[in-house]
N, C-alpha and C positions, 0 to 999 in steps of 0.2 A: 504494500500500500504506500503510495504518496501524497506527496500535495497535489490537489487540483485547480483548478479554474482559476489558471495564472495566465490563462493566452488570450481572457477573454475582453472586449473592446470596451466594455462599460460594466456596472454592478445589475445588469436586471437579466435575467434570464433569457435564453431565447433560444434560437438555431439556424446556424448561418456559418460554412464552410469558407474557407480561402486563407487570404496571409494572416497573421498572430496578430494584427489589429484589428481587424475589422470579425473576427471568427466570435461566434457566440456559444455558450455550453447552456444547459438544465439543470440545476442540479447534478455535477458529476460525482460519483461517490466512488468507483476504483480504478487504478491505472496498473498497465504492466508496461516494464520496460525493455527494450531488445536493439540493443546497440543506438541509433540515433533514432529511433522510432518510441513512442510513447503509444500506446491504445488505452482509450477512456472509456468507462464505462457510463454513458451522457444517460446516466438513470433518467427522467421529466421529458426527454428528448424520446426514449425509446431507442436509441441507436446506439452503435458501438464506433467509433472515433477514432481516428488515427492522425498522430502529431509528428510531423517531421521537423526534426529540427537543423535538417542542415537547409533543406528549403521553407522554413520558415511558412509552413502550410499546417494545414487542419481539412481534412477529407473523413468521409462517412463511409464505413465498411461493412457495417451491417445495421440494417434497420429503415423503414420505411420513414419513421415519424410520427406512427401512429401506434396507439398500445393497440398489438395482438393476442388474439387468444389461440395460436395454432399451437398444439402441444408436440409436435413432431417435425415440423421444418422441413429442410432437404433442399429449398430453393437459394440462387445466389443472395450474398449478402445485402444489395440495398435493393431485392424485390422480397427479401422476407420479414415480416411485418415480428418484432420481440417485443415483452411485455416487463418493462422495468430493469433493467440487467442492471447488477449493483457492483459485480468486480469481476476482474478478469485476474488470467496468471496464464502465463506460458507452460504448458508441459512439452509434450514430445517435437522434436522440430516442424514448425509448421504448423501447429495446432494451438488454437487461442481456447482458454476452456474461461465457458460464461457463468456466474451464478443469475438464475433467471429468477431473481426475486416475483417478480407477478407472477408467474404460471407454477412455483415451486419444484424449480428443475434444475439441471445440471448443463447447456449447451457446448461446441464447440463451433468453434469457425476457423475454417479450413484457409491458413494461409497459402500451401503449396496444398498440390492434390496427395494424397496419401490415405491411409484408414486411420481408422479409429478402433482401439481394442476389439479385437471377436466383428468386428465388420468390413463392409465390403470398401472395396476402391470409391473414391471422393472427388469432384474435382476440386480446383482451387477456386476459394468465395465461397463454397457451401458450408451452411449454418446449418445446424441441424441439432436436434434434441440427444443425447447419449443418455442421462440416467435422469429418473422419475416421472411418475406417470399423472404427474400434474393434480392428482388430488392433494389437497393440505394436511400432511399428516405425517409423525414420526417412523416410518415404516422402510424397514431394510429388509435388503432379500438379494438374493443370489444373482438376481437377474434383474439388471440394471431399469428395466423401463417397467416393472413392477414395484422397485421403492419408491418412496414416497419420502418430501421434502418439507418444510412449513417456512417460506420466505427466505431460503439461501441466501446468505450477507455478504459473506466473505470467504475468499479461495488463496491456497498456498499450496505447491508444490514441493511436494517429498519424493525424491528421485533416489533414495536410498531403499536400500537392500536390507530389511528382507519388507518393508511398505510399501516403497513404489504406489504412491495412491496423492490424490486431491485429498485436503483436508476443508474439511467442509465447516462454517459457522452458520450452524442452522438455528434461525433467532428467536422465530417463534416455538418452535419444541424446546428452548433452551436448551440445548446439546451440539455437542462435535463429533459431528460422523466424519466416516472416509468412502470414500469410491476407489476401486482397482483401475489403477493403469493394465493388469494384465486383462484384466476379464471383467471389469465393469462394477463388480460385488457391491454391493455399499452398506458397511457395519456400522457399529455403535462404536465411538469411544467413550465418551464421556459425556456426564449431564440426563436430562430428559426422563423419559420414563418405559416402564418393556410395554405398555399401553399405549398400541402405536395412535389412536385416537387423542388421547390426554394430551393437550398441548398448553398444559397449568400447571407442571409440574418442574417449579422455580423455584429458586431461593438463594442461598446463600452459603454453601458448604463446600469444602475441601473434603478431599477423601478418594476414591475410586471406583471407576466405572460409573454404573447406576447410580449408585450414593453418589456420587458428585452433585450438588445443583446448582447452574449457573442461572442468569437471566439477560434472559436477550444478546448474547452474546456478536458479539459483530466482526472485527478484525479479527485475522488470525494471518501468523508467519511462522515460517520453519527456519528454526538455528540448524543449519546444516553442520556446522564446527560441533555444537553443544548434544547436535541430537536430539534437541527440546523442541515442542511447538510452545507458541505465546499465544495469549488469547485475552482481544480487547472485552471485559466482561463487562458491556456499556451499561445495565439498569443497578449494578452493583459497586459500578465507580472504580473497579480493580484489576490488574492486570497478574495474568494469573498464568503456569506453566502447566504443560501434560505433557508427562513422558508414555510415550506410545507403547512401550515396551509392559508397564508397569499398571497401563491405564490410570497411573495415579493421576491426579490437579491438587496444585496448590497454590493460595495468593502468591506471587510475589513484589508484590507494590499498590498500595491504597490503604484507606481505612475504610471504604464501606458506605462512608457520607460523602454525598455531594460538596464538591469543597477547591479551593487553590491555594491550597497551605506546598509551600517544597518538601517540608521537614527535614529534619537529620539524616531520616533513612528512608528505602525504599514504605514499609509499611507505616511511618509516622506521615507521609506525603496522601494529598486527597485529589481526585481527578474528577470530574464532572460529565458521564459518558464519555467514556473515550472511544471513538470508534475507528480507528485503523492503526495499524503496527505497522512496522520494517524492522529486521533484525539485519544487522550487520553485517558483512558479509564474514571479518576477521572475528562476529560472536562477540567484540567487545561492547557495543554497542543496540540498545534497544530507540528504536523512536516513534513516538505512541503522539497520534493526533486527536489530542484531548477538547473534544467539539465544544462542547459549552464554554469551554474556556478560553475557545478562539487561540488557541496554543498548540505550538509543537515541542512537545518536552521530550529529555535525551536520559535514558537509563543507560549509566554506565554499570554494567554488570561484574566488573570488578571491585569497583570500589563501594558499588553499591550508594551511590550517590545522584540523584536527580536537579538536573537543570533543564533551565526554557531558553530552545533553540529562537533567536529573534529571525521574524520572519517578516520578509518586504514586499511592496508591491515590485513581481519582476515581468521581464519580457522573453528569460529562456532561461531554460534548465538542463543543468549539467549531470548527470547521475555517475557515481564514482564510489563502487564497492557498495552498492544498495544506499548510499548515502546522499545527499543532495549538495550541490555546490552552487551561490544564486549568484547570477548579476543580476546587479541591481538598479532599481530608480525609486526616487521619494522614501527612503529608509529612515523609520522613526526608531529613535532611541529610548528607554527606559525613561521615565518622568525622572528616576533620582539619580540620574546620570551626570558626573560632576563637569562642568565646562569650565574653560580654560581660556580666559580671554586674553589675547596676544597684541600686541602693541600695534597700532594701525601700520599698514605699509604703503610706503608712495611708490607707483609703479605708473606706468604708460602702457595706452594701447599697443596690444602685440607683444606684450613682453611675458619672458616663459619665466615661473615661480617654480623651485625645486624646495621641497620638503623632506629633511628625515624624521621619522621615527627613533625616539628615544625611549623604550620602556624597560620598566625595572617591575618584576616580580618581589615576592616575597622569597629569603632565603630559602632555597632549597627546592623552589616550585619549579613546576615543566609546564609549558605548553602541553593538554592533553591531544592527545592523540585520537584519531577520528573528528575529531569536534576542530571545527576551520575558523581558527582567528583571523580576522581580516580588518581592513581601512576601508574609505569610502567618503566618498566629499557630495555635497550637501548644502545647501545654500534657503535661506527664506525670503523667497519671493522674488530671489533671482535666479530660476532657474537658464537663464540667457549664459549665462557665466558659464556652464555645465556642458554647454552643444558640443560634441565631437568631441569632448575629453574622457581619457581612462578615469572612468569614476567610482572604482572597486578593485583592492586587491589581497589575495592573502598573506599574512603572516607566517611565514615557517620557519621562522627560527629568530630567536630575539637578537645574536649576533648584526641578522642582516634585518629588520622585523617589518623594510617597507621605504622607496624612494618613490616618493609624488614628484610628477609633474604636471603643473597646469599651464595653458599657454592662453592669457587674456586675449576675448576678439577685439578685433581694429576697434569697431564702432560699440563704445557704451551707452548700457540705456539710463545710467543713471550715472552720477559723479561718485560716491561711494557706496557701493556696497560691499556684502559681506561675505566672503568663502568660510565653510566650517570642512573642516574633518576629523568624522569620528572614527572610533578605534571599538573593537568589541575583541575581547582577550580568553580564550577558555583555557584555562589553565588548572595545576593540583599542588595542593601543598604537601610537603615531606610525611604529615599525618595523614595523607590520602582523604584529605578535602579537597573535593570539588567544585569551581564554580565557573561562571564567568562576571567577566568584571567589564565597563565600559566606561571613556571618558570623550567628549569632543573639545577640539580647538576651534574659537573664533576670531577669524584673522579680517578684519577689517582694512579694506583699501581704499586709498585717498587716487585718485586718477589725478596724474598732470600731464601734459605735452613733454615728448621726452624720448628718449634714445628709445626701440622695443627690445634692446638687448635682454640676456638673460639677468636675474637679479642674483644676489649672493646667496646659498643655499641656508636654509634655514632651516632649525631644531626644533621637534615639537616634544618638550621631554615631558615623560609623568610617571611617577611611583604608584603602583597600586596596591 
């Protein structure tokens, strides 16, 4: 799971294909990623969504636009009509697998022609239904188009041995079933109830198998390193693990209350429905998009320490080891964010500003690992200053931790204003405290008539 509905041209919903400005989503609720390709799951849309990011496009791969009710499919992608799809995930090459929340099924869409478990030849663009038979209801069985689903949320792929299977977050039976990549199967892990009708049996318990009770359960992702699935437990605020082997579940992060406390520790920390996960790829790494809270927060699973990833308005994204990397524009900082007011500077049109970075950690801290310290400039109410310049970059190493350059245009729209650049720092201390830390510089400039040479390079130091 990621972030979504970053490519979209305004804040109102809608649908509408072509370049990353002008393209509109619905509601998108899951995305998979495949080298420069993103696929969205435009839930409110009905359709399934493809983001390229080297051309800078959004095209519609499956789905009419209108919710259907066909529970078996087989037709190309934008002549078959789907009913809510809420996430996607890659499994076997060439094969996008759906969770078809409206119809309570299992799809895939066929990127290259090939089969699907136990079935015949495909071409490429065919959708088509693979597991449940579209009644709302807890029901596994041997043979995939006779189980039964209740609102499928969320999908992850387990390509290990001896599962090999889709893990499935089925929200309204509160449970986590699986489906066979070999043959379709689809069991019971955890949660719900052996009454495949009962779709009330919720709660709040650790334990295994049966005895598990989650509620409404939504994201889920496979630590392929760890062996563990995570699982977003959205009506009970927790994020919680099952080992497949053991059918166990247990919390590991939340208290249970609706809440945006950090805490000390993973279970002193409160989350507010969180509904999607990513797991790391190097396992050290959890990151859970905690919806009511309008946050992306970062489980570090070594230290067991939780922080909130800041998140900007952006125009592309970069994905690197299941992790996200943002250019940015209009990036707001923390309200108790300390600034740093810098002595006005006299500069001339045309002339190029060079900044270094100065920062000092606390003894003995590192820059954490996974989590991308970066810079970023920034201006209020002159965004004119900004046109065409590098306006983000990261931090990897405090030796070297960041060289700005900005190059003023010819013609100013005003006599002074203002450049700021902040700084956002994720680092650990030698007690394996985590956090992030952020400060901004505001460098106010005086314009006169004047050589546009380069000016003398300048420090922007601060201790955190």
């Amino acid at each position: 799971m990621y972030l979504t509905d970053v490519f979209c041209a305004g804040p109102d919903g809608g649908w509408k294909d072509g370049g990353f400005s002008e393209s509109l989503f619905n509601s998108p609720q899951g995305v998979a990623v495949q080298g420069r390709t993103i696929y969205v799951a435009d839930t409110e849309n009905h359709r399934i969504r493809k983001i390229d990011l080297d051309t800078l496009t959004v095209d519609t791969v499956a789905g009419t636009g209108s919710q259907g009710v066909d529970m078996e499919g087989g037709a190309q992608g934008e002549q078959q009509p789907i009913s809510s799809p809420w996430d996607v995930a890659f499994g076997a090459p060439g094969v996008l697998w759906i969770a078809m929340a409206g119809t309570h099924q299992i799809w895939a869409l066929l990127l290259e022609e090939g089969t699907l478990p136990k079935g015949r030849l495909l071409p490429r663009g065919t959708c088509i239904r693979f597991a449940g038979s579209g009644n709302e209801e807890n029901r596994n069985n041997s043979y995939p188009h006779k189980a039964g689903f209740a609102q499928p949320s969320g999908l992850t792929v387990c390509s290990d041995d001896p599962w090999n299977c889709l893990y499935v977050s089925d929200s309204e039976s509160s449970s986590i079933r699986s489906v066979s990549l070999k043959d379709g199967a689809v069991k019971h892990v955890v949660g719900g109830e052996r009454d495949p009708m009962n779709l009330f049996a919720f709660g709040d318990v650790d334990g295994t198998g049966i005895n598990v009770k989650l509620q409404h359960p939504l994201g889920v992702s496979w630590d392929h390193k760890g062996g563990i699935l995570y699982v977003a437990d959205s009506y009970n605020h927790k994020i919680k693990t099952v080992n497949p082997k053991s059918k166990s579940c247990v919390t590991l992060a939340g208290t249970g209350q609706a809440g945006n406390a950090p805490g000390p520790s993973f279970i002193e920390a409160s989350f507010n429905e969180p509904g999607g996960l990513c797991a790391a790829a190097d396992g050290r790494l959890l990151y859970v998009a905690d919806t009511n809270n309008h946050q992306i927060k970062v489980l570090d699973l070594e230290t067991k320490m939780l922080s909130v990833l800041p998140v900007f308005s952006t125009k592309a994204v970069d994905v690197v080891d299941s992790a996200l990397t943002l250019r940015i524009t209009n990036p707001k900082l923390p309200k108790s964010t300390p600034n740093v007011l810098l002595e006005p500077l006299t500069v001339s049109p045309g002339m190029t500003l060079q900044y270094s970075l100065d920062l000092n950690l606390p003894a003995g801290a590192k820059l954490t690992e996974g989590a991308p310290s970066f810079w970023f400039l920034f201006t209020e109410g002159h965004d004119w200053l900004l046109t065409g310049q590098k306006t983000y970059g990261e931090i990897g190493s405090l030796r070297k931790p960041g060289r700005i350059e900005v190059t003023l245009p010819v013609q100013f729209s005003c006599a002074d204003p203002e450049l700021r650049v902040g700084v956002c720092v994720y680092f650990c201390t030698e007690d394996t405290m985590c956090m992030m830390k952020s400060v901004s510089f505001s460098q106010p400039l005086h314009v006169t008539p004047g050589d546009p040479s380069s000016a003398a390079p300048l420090h922007l130091s601060y201790t955190f």
